[in-house]
C-alpha positions in Angstrom: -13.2 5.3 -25.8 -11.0 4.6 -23.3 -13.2 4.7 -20.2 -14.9 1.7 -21.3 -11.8 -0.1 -22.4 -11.5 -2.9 -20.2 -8.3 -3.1 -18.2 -5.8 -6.0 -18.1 -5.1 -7.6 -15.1 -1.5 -5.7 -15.5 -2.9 -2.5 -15.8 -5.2 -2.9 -12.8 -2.2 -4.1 -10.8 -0.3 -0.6 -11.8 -2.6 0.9 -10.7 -2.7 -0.5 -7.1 1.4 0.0 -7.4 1.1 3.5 -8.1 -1.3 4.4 -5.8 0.0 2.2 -2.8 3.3 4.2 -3.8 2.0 7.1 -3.2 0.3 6.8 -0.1 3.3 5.0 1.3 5.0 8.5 0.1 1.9 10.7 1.8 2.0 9.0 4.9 5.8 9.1 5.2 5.0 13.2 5.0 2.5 12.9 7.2 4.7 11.6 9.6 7.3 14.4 9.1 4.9 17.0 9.9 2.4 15.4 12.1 5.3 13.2 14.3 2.1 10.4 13.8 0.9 8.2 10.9 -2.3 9.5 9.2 -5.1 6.8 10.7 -7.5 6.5 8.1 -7.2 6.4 4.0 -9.2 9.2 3.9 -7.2 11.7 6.7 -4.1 10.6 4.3 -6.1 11.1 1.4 -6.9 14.7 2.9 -3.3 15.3 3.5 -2.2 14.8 -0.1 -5.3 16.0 -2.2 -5.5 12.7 -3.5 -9.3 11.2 -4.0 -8.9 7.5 -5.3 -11.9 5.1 -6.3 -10.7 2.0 -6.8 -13.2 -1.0 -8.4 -10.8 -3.2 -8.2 -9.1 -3.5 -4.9 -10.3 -2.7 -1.5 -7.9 -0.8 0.1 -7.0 -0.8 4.3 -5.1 1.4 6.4 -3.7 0.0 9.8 -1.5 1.3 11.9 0.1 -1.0 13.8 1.8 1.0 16.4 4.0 4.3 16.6 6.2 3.5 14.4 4.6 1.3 11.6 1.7 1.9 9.1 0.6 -0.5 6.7 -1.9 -0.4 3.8 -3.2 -3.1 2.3 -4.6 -4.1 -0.8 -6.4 -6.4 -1.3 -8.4 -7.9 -4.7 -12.1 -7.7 -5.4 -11.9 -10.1 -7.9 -9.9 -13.4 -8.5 -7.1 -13.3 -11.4 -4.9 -10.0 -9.4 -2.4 -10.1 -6.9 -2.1 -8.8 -3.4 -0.2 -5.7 -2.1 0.7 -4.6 1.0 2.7 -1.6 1.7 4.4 -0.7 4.4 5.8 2.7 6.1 8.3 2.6 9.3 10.2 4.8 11.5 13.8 3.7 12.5 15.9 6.5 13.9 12.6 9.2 13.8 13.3 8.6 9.2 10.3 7.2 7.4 11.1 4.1 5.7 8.8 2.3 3.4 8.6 -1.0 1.0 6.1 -2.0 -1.2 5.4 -6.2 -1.8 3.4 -8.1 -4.1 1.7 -11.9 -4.4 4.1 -13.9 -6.2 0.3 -15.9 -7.1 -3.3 -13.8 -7.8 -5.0 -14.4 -4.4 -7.9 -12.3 -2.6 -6.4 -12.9 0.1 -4.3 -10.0 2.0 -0.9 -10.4 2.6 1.2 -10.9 5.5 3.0 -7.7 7.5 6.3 -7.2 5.8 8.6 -8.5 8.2 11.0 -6.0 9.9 14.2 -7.0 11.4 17.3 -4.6 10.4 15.3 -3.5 7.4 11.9 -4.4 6.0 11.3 -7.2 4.1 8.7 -9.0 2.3 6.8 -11.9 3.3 7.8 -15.2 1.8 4.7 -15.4 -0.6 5.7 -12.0 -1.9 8.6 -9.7 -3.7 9.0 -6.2 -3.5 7.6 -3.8 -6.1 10.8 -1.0 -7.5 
């Protein structure tokens, strides 16, 4: 059965991708329609109709001021990277990235840094 299957480290890490990919996605939408970032997981989960439960990442919406949301997720258990992604606003367009731990950590990452364009934190590469 494939519910009780245990999941690899990779697969657990897709996961994360996936969904931090598609809230970066929801909350660039949100920000189309609402001219704010959603600011909570679950008002951006509303938006898109999507209900995640996640065992094995804690997941954390912040938005860091008017024109930058980040989510971050973070490992529950040692042995899986870290993610953070990132949506911004340059010229009122939505912009996001997506980086992951170069090293499994529990710890969270640090804010993409934004200059220009976004880019990850040393510790970290960006997820295509």
């Amino acid at each position: 059965d494939e519910s009780l299957r245990k999941q690899t480290p990779q697969e657990k890490q897709q996961k994360a991708e996936s969904y931090l990919k598609a809230m970066n996605v929801a909350q660039a939408n949100f920000y189309r329609e609402n001219k704010r970032f959603a600011s909570s997981l679950e008002e951006l989960e509303r938006s898109t109709s999507l209900i995640f439960q996640s065992y094995d990442y804690a997941y954390r919406l912040k938005v860091a001021d008017a024109s930058r949301a980040e989510i971050a997720a973070v490992p529950k258990e040692v042995g899986l990277r870290s993610y953070v992604g990132v949506v911004t606003v340059t010229q009122s367009r939505p912009n996001g990235i997506i980086c992951k731990a170069k090293k499994p950590s529990v710890e969270s990452l640090p804010t993409p840094e934004f200059s220009k364009t976004l880019r990850c934190p040393s510790r970290s590469s960006q997820v295509n």
